[in-house]
C-alpha positions in Angstrom: -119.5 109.6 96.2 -121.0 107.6 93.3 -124.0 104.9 94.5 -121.0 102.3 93.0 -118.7 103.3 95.6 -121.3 103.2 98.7 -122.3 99.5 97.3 -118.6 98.9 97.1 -118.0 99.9 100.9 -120.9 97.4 101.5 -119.6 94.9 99.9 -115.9 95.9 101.8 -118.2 95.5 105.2 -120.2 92.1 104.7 -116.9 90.4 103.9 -114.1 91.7 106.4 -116.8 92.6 109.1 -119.5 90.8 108.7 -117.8 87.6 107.3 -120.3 87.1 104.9 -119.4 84.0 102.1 -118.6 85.2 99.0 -122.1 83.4 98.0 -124.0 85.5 100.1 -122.6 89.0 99.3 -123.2 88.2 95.9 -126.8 87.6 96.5 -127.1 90.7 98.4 -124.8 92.5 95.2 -127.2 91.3 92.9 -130.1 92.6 94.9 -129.3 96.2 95.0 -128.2 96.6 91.6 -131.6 95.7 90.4 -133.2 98.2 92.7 -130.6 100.9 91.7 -132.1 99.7 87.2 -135.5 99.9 88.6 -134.7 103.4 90.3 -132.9 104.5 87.3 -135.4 103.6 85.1 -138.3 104.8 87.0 -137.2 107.7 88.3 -134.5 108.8 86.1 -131.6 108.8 88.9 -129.1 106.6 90.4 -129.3 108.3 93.7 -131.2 106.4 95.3 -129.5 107.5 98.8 -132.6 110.1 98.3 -135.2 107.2 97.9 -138.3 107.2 100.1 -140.5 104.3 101.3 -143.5 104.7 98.6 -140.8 104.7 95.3 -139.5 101.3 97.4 -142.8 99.8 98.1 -142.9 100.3 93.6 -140.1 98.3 93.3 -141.9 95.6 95.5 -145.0 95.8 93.3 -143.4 95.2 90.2 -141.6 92.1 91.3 -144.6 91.3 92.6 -146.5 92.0 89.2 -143.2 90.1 87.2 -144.4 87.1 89.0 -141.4 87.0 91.5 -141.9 84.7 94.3 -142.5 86.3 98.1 -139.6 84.0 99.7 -137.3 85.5 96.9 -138.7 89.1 96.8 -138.3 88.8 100.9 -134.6 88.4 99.9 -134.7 91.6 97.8 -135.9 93.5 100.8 -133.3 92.0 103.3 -130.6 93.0 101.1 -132.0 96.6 100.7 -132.6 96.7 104.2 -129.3 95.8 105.0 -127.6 98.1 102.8 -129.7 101.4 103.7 -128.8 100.8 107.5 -125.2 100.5 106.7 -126.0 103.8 105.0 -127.1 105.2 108.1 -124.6 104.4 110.3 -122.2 106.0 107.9 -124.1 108.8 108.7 -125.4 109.1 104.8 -128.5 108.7 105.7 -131.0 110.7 109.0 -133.4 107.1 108.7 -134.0 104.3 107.0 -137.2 103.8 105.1 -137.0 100.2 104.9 -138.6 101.0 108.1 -142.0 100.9 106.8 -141.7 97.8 104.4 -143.2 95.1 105.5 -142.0 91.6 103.9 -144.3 89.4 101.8 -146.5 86.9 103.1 -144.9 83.5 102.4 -146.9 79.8 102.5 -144.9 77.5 105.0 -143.3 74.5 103.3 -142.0 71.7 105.5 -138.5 71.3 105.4 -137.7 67.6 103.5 -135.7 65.3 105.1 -134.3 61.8 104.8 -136.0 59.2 106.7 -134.0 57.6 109.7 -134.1 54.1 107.5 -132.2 55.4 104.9 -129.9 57.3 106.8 -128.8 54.0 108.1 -128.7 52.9 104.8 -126.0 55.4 103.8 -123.9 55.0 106.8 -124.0 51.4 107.3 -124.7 49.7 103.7 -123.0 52.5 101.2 -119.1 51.6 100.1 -116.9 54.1 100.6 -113.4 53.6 98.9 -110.8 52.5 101.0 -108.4 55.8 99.6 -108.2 59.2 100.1 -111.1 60.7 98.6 -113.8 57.4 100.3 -112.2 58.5 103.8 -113.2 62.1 102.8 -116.1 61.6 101.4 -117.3 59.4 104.5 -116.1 62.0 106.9 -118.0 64.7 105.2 -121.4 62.9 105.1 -121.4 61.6 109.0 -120.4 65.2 110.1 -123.3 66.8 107.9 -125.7 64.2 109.4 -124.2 64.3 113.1 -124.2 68.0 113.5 -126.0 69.8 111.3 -123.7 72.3 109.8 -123.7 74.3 107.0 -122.1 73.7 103.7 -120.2 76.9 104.0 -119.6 76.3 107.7 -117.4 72.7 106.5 -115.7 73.9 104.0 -114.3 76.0 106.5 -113.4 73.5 108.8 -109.2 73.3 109.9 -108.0 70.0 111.9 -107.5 72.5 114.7 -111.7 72.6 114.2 -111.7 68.8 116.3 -111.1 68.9 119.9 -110.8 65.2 120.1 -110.2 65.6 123.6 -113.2 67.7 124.8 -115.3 65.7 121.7 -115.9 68.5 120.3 -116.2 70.6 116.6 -115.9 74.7 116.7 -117.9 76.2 113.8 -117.5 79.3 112.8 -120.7 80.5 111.5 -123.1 83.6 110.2 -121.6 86.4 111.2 -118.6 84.9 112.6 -120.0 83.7 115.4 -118.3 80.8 117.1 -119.8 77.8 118.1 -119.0 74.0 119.7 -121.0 70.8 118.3 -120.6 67.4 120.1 -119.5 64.6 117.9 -119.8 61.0 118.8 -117.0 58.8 120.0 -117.3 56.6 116.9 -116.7 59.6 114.4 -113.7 61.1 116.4 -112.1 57.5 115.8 -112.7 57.9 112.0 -111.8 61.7 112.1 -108.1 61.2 113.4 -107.8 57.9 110.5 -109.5 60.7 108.0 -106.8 63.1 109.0 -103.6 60.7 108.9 -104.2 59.8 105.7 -104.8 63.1 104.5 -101.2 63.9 106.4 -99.6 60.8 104.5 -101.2 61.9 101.0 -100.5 65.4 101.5 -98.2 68.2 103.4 -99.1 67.8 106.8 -99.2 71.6 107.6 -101.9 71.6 105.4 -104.6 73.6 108.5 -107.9 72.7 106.3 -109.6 69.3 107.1 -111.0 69.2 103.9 -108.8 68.8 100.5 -109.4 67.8 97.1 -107.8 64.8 95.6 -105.3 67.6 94.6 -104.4 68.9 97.8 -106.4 72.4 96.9 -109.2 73.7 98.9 -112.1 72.1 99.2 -115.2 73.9 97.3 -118.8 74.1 97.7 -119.8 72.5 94.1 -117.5 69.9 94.6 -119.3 69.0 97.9 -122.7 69.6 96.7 -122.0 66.8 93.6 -120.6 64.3 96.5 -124.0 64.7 98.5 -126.2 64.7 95.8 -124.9 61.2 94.4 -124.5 59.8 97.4 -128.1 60.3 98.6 -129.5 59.5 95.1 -128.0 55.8 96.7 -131.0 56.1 99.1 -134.1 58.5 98.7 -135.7 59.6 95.7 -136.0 63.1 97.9 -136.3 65.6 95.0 -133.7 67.6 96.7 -130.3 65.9 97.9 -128.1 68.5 99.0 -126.1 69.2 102.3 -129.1 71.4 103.4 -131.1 68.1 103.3 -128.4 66.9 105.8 -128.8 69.5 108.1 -132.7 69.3 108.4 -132.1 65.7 108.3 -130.4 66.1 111.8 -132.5 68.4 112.9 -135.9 66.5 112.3 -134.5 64.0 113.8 -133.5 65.5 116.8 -136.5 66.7 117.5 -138.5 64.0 117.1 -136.3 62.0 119.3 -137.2 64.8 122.4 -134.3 66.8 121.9 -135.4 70.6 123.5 -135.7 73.1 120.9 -134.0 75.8 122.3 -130.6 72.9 122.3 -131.3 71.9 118.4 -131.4 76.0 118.2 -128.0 76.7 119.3 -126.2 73.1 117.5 -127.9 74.6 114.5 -126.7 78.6 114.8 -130.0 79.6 114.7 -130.5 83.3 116.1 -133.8 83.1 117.0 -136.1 80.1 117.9 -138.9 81.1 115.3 -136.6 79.6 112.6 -135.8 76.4 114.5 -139.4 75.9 115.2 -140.7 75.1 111.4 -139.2 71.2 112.7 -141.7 71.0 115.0 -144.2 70.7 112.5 -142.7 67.4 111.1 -142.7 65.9 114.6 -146.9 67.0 114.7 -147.6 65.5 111.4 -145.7 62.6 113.0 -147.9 62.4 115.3 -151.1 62.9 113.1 -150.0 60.1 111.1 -149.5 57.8 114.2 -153.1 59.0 115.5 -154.9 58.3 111.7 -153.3 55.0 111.5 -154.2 53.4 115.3 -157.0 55.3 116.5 -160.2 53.4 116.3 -162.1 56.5 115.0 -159.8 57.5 112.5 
């Protein structure tokens, strides 16, 4: 079997297995391809099912040398990683030596968000239009800020999504695991209005919450414009994006006491460690407050 068909198989198992977005597979795609140039061009073979750790730890080095960041070349490691232990449990491989690659060191950057002020701002003072596309577009926004999803993780939303009973939202997310967000009484209200206008406009056996003004399928680029103007209307972050909107809620969770290992599982997080970087907002918070009243400041 050709390396193309193995990285075909992969792709096969991070979509119907894995339930990877077509986003991410691509990312991972992209990754392995350059490893397999570099391996071709280094070491005059394609196969690099026979690759050992020091030819990989090369590859590393020259991205390194090629002035490739460490987040992105952490990336390029993930994605090898990932596809030489599918290798091995195809049995195609006896180990995997990704084993003895480390990742790159990477500087921690605090994750931006939009102050509580402005948030406000957004919700309260921003005009929505009274059609369609403002009910959408309003929807979308409070349930980015109220539960922190992801972008992919909306877009995949279905009316059956809202337990309006229960108060509740089921997200399906990385690696199709399943989990329930509480929304507030005030954005259930405006969920079900959301969703009988949307059943007026449209067919109402339309399952997807989210539509375009043409009935289609609601798509990531199309979301991504919507945030982006609408938080220009409020910050001059240099970011606006959905993510914004998800460490947004998260920031402000935590500084409001919320327990990390709760803002953990709203988020999907699978371990703690990643949840944790939004403490460190909440202790420069409190450096701030300390510099600003303490006598001896």
């Amino acid at each position: 079997m050709y390396i193309q068909d193995h990285i075909n198989s992969f792709q096969n198992y991070l979509k119907y297995e894995r339930r990877y977005s077509a986003h991410t597979s691509t990312a991972y795609n992209t990754d392995i391809l350059e490893f397999v140039e570099f391996y071709k061009k280094t070491y005059e073979s394609e196969e690099i099912l026979t690759a050992n750790h020091k030819q990989i730890r090369s590859w590393v080095v020259t991205l390194m040398n090629d002035g490739i960041v460490p987040k992105s070349i952490n990336r390029k490691i993930s994605s090898l990683r990932s596809f030489y232990k599918f290798l091995l449990s195809k049995n195609l491989l006896e180990s995997n030596p990704l084993t003895k690659i480390s990742g790159l060191k990477v500087a921690s950057r605090l994750p931006q968000f939009v102050d509580t002020k402005d948030i406000d701002r957004l919700l309260e003072d921003i005009d929505f239009t009274d059609d369609y596309e403002g009910w959408r577009d309003k929807i979308i926004v409070e349930l980015f800020y109220a539960t922190g999803m992801r972008l992919s993780e909306l877009c995949a939303l279905k009316t059956t999504s809202i337990d309006t009973i229960n108060g509740l939202v089921k997200v399906i997310g990385k690696g199709n695991k399943e989990r329930l967000i509480p929304l507030p009484p005030q954005i259930l209200t405006k969920i079900n209005n959301y969703i009988n206008i949307k059943n007026s406009q449209f067919n109402e056996n339309q399952e997807l919450l989210f539509l375009t003004s043409k009935g289609q399928k609601i798509y990531h680029k199309l979301i991504y414009r919507k945030i982006n103007s609408y938080l220009s209307l409020v910050t001059t972050l240099q970011k606006k994006s959905p993510h914004i909107l998800r460490h947004t809620f998260a920031t402000h969770m935590v500084n409001e006491g919320a327990e990390l290992n709760a803002v953990k599982e709203l988020l999907g997080h699978s371990s703690l460690a990643a949840t944790q970087v939004y403490t460190h907002n909440t202790i420069q918070k409190l450096k701030n407050v300390h510099k600003q009243a303490h006598p001896k400041s």
